[in-house]
C-alpha positions as CSV (number, residue, x, y, z in Angstrom):
1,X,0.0,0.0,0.0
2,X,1.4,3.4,-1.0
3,X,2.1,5.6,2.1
4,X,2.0,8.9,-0.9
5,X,-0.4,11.1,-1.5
6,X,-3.3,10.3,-3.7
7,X,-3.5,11.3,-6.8
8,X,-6.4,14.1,-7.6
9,X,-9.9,13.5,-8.1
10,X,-12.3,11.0,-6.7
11,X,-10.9,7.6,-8.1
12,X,-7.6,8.1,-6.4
13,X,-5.8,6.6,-8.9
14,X,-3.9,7.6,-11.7
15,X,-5.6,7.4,-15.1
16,X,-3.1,7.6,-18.1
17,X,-4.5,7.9,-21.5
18,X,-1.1,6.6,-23.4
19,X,-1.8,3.2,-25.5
20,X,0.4,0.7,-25.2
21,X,1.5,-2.8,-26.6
22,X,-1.2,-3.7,-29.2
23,X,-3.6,-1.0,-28.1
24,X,-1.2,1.2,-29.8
25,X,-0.6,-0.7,-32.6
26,X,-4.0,-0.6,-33.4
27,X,-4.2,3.1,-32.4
28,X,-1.4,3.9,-35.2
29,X,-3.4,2.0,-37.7
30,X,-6.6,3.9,-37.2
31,X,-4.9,7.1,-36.6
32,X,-3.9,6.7,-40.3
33,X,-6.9,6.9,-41.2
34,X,-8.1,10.0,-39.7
35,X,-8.6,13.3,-40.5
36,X,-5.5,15.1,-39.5
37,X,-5.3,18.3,-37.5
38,X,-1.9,20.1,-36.5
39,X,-1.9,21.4,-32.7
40,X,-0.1,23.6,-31.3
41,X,2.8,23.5,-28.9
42,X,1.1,24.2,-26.2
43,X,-2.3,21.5,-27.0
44,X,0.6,18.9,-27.6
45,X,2.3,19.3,-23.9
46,X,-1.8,19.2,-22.2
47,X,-2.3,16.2,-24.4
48,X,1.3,14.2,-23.8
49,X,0.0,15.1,-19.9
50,X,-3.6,13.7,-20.5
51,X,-1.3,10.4,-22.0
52,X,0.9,10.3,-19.0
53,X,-1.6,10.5,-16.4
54,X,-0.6,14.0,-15.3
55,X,-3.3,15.7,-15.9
56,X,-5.6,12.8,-14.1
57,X,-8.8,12.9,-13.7
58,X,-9.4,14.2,-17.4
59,X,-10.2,11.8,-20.1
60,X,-9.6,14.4,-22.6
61,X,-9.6,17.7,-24.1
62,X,-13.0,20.0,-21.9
63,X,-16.0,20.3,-23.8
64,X,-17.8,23.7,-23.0
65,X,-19.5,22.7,-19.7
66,X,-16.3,21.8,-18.0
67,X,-14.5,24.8,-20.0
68,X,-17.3,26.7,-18.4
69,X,-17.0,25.4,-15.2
70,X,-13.4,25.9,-14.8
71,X,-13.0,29.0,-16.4
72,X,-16.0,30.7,-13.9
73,X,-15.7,28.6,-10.9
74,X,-12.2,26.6,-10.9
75,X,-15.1,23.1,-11.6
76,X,-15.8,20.5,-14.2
77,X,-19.1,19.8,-15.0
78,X,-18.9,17.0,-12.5
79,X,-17.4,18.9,-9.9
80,X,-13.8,18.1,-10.0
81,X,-11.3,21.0,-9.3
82,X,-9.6,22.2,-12.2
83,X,-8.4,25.6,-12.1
84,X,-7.4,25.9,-15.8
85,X,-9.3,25.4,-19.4
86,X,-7.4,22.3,-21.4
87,X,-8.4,22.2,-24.5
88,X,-7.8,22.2,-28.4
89,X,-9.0,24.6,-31.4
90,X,-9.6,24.0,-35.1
91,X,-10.5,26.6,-37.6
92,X,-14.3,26.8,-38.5
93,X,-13.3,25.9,-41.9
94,X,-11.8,22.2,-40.4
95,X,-14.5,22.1,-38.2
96,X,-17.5,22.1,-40.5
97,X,-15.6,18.9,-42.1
98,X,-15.2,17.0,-38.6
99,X,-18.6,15.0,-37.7
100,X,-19.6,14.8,-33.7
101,X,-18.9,11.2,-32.8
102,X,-15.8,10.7,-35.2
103,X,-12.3,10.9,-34.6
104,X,-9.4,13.0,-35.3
105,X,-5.9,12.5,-35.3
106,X,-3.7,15.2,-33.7
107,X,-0.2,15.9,-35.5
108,X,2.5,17.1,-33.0
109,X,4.3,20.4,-34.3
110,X,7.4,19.3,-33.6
111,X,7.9,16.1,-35.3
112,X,4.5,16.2,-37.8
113,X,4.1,12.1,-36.1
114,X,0.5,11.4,-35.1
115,X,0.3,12.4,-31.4
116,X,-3.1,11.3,-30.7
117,X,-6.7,10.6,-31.3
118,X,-9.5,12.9,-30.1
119,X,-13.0,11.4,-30.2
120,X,-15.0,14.6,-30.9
121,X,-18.2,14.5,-28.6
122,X,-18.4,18.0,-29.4
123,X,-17.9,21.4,-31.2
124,X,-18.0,25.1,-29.5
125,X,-17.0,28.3,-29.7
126,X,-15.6,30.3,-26.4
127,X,-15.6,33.9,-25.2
128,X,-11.8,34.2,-24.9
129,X,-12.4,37.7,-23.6
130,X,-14.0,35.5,-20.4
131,X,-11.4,33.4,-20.2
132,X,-8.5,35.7,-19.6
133,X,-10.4,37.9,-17.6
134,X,-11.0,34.7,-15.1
135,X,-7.6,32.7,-15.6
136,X,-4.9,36.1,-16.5
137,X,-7.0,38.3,-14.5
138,X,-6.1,40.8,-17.7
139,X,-7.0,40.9,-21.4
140,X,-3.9,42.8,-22.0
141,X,-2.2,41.2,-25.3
142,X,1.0,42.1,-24.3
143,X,0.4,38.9,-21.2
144,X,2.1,35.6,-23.1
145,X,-0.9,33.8,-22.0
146,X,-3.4,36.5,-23.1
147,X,-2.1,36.2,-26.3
148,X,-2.2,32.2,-26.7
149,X,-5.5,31.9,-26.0
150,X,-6.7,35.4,-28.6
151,X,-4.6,33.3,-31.0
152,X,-6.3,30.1,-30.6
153,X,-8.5,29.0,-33.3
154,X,-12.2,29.5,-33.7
155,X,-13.6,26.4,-32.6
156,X,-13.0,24.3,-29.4
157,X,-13.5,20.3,-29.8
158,X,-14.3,18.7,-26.4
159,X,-13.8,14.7,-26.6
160,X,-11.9,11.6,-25.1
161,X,-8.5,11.3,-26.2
162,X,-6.4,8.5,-26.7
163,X,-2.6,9.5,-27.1
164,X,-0.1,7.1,-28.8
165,X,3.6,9.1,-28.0
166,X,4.9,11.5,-26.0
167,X,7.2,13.8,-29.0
168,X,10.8,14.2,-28.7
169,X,10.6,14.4,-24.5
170,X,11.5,11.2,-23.3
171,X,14.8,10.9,-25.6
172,X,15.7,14.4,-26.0
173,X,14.9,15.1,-21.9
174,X,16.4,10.9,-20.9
175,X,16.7,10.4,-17.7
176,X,14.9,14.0,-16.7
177,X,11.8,13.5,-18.8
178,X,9.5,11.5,-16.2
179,X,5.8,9.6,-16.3
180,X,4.1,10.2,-12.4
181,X,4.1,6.3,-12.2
182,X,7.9,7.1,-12.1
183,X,8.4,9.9,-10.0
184,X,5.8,8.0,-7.4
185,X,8.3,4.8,-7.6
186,X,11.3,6.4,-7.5
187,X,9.9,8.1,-4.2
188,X,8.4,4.9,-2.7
189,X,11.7,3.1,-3.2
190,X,13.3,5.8,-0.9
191,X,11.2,5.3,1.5
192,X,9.6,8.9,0.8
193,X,5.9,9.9,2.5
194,X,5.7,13.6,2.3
195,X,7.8,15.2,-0.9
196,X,8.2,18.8,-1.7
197,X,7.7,19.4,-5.3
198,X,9.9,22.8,-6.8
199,X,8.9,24.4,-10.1
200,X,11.5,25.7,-12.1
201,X,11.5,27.4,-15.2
202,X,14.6,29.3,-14.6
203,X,18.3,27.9,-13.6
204,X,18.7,26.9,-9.9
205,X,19.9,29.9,-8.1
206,X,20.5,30.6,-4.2
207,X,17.2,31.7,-3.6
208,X,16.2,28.2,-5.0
209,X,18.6,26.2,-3.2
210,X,17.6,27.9,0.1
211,X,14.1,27.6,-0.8
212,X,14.6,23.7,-1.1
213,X,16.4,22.9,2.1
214,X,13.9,24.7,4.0
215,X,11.5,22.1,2.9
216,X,14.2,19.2,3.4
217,X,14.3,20.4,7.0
218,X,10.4,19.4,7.2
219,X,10.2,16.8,4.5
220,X,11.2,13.3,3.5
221,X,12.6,14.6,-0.2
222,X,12.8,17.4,-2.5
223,X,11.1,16.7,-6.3
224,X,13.7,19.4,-8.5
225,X,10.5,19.7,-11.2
226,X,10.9,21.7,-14.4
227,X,9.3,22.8,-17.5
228,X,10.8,21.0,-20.2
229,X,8.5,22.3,-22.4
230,X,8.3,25.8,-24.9
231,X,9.0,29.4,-22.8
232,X,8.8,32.8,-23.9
233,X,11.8,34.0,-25.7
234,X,14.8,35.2,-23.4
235,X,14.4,32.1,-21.6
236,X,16.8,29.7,-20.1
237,X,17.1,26.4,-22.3
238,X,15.6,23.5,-20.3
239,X,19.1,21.5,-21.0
240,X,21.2,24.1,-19.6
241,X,18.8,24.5,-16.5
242,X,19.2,20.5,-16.3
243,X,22.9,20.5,-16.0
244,X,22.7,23.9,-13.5
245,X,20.4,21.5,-11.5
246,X,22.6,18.2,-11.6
247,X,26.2,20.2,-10.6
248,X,24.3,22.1,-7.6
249,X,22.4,18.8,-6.2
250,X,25.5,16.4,-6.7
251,X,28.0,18.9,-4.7
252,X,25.7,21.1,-2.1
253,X,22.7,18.4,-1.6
254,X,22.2,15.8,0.9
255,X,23.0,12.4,-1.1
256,X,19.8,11.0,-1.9
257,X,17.7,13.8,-0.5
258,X,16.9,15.1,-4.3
259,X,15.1,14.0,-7.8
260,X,15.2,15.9,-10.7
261,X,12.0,15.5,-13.3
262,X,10.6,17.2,-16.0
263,X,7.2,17.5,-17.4
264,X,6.2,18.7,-21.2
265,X,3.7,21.5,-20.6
266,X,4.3,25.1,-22.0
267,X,4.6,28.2,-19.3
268,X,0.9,29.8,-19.4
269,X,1.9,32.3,-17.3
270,X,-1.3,32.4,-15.1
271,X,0.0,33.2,-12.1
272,X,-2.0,32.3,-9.4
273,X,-4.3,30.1,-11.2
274,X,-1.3,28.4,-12.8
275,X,0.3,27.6,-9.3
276,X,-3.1,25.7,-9.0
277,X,-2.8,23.7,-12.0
278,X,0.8,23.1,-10.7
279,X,-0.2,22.1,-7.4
280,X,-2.8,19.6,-9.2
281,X,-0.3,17.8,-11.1
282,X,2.2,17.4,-8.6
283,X,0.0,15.8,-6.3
284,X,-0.4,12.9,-9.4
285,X,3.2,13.0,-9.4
286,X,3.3,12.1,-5.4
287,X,3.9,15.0,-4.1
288,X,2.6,16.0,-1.0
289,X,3.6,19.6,-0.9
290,X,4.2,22.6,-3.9
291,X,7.1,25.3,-2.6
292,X,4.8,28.8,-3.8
293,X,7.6,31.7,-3.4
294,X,7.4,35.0,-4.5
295,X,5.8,35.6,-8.1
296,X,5.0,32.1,-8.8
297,X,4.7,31.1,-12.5
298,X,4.3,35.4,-13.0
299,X,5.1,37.2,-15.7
300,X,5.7,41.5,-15.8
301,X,3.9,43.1,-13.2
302,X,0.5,41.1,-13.6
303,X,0.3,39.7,-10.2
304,X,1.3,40.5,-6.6
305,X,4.2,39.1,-5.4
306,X,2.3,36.5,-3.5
307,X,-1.3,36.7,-4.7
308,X,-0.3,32.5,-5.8
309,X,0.0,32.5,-2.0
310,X,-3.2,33.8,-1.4
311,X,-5.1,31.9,-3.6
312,X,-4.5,28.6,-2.0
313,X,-6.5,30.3,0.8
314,X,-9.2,30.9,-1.6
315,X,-10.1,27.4,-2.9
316,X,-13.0,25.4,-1.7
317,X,-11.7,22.9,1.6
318,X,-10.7,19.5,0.6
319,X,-10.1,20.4,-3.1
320,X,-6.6,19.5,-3.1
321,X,-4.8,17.2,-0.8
322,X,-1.1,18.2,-1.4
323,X,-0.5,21.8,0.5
324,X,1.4,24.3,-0.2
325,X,4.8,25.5,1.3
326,X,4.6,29.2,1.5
327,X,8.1,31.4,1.6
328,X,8.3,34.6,2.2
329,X,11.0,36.8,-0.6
330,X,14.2,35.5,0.3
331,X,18.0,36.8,-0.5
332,X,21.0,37.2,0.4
333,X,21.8,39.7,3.6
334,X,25.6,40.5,3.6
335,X,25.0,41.4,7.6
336,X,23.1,37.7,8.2
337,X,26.1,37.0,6.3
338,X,23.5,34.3,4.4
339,X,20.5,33.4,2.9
340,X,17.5,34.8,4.5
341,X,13.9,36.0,4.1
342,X,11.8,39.1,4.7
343,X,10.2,36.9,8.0
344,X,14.4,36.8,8.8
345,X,16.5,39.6,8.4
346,X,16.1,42.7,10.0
347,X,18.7,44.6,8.1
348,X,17.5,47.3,5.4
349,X,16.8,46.6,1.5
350,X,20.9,48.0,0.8
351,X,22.2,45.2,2.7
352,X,20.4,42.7,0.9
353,X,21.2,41.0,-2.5
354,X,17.9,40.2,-4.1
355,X,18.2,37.2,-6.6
356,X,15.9,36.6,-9.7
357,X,15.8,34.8,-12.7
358,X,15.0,37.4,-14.9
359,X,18.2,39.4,-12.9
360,X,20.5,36.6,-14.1
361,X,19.2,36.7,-17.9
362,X,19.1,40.7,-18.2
363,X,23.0,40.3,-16.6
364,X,24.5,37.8,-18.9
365,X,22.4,38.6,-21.7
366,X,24.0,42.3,-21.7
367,X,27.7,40.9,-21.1
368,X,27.5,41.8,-17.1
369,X,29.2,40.0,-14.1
370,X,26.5,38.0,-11.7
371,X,27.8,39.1,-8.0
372,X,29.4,35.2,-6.5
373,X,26.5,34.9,-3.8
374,X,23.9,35.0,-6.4
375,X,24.6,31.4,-7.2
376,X,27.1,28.5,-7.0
377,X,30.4,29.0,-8.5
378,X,29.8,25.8,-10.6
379,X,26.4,27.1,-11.8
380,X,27.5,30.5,-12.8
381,X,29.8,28.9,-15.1
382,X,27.3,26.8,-16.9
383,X,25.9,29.8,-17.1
384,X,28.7,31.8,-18.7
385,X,29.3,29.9,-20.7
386,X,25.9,29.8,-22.4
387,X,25.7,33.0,-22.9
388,X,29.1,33.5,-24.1
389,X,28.0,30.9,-27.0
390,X,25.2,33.0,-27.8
391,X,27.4,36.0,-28.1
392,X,29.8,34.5,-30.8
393,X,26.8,32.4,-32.6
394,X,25.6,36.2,-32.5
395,X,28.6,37.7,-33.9
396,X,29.3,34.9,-36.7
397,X,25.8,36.0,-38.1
398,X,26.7,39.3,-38.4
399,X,30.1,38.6,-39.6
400,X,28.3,36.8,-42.9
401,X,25.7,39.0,-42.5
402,X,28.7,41.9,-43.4
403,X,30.5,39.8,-46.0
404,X,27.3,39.1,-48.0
405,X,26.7,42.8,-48.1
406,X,30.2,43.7,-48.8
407,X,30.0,40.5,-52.2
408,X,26.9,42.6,-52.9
């Protein structure tokens, strides 16, 4: 009997929605067959989820009752919480030619393979307006998220799904990529009851790493979880983030005390809502708690520095069983002579070294020095390094950029 958290919803159990073995041999053949629609990045991460058994209790991409329901009221139809829309869009030219009751194969935008088959129970159109109001709590087209969903097609098809791969993920991402059956295994084997789960979009930086051994003091084991899946551009590669991650757990973490795991989703940047959705999906991966810092999953000036906090304080009781671990803004105080938060440190704002991922991109994007307590020494080079490679990719390209002109 499994001593980990339950996964969400009533059944308790995981519910994957990836064929295997001759199910998926036969799901190939059919999805040969089908009428063909292209998703986008963003449709193909929910659906590989829906496949994995992340996004359990969903058997598909929401018709509009649960789209509804979630968008107004965080609520499927049935009354499962959800605090995000999943869905998938097709023109109204394609759907005009797709019959309720048939199926569809999705083509995955990265590798044009069939990713999946969607048995259409339905066709609808949405008031995006609604939805961003609700889940971006702006309409402002400038918001990353606000502008996936005004870009989204004009017609929404609700249906069970049936997904047959997960992309390029599990061998581009080996050994990081991870299925929740995995990441619940892995934890049982250790011995794990109560895991903290860290979301990471960004590379691992001191306000990280303090973040994490505050929750190993209290916990059994720290789940390192990032995105592996499409940012906004400026963003940190997910492979460089991974090997930020594996230099800083192999020489300043407890042995044993860490896993590193990725999931395929794209950033929505929703903010509080979003640190729902991640909360939801962490508890099918075994985790017991979510670490919610300051601006979790934010973007620009959207959202309150801790309004992802709040909001855990807003949802109906018993709607999710993992909890959340909330921190307070944390630093580095050159009088504490350490790490410490605003709950800490008495010293003023001048003695304190405020770390940020978008610090550590705006520094070494513009050729400046990171100061040596914003992250590990190993880190930072990773880091240099990266950018330094984008500098001279950056100057080859003008360089034949310049010759062409001067042929010319």
């Amino acid at each position: 009997m499994s001593h980990l958290v339950p996964p969400h919803g009533r059944d308790r159990k995981l519910k994957p929605l990836l064929l295997e073995g001759e199910a998926l041999a036969e799901g190939r053949r059919r999805a040969a067959g089908l009428k063909r629609i292209p998703v986008t990045s963003r449709e193909a991460g929910d659906a590989i989820m829906l496949g994995i058994g992340g996004f359990t209790p969903l058997d598909g991409f929401m018709g509009s009752a649960d789209w509804r329901g979630v968008v107004t009221s965080m609520k499927t139809a049935d009354g499962t919480f959800w605090p995000i829309p999943v869905t998938v869009s097709v023109s109204k030219e394609e759907a005009a030619s797709i019959r309720e009751g048939s199926g569809v194969t999705l083509v995955d935008p990265e590798t044009g393979t069939d990713l999946a088959i969607l048995t259409v129970r339905e066709k609808y159109a949405i008031d995006r307006g609604l939805e961003c109001r609700e889940v971006f709590r702006t309409e402002d087209p400038a918001h990353p998220g606000v502008k996936m969903v005004m870009e989204q097609k004009e017609v929404n098809l609700g249906g069970s799904l049936e997904v047959l791969g997960e992309s390029f993920f599990p061998e581009e991402f080996k050994g990081v990529y991870m299925r929740p059956a995995e990441s619940r295994r892995l934890f049982e084997e250790r011995g794990w009851r109560t895991v903290a789960a860290l979301q990471l979009r960004n590379p691992m930086h001191r306000s990280h790493e303090f973040l994490a051994k505050i929750a190993l003091e209290v916990l059994d084991g720290l789940f390192i979880h990032q995105l592996v899946g499409k940012l906004k551009p400026g963003d940190i590669p997910a492979d460089v983030r991974v090997r930020c991650i594996d230099v800083l757990v192999e020489k300043y973490f407890v042995k044993g005390s860490a896993i590193q795991g990725g999931y395929p989703l794209d950033m929505r940047y929703a903010g509080p809502r979003e640190a729902l959705l991640h909360a939801v999906f962490r508890q099918n991966y075994g985790c017991s708690h979510l670490i919610v810092g300051r601006d979790h999953a934010g973007v620009g000036d959207y959202y309150g520095p801790f309004d992802a906090q709040r909001i855990f304080d807003e949802i109906p009781a018993g709607a999710l069983e993992l909890r959340p671990l909330k921190i307070d803004w944390t630093f580095h105080c050159f009088k504490c002579r350490g790490m410490a938060s605003m709950k800490t440190c008495p010293h003023g704002k001048d003695d304190r070294l405020m770390v940020s991922g978008t610090m550590v991109r705006k520094t070494l994007s513009e050729g400046g020095e990171l100061h040596p307590d914003f992250s590990r020494p190993e880190v930072l080079a990773i880091l240099q390094e990266y950018y330094r490679g984008l500098e001279n990719r950056v100057e080859v390209k003008l360089h034949g950029a310049a010759t062409g002109d001067a042929k010319r």
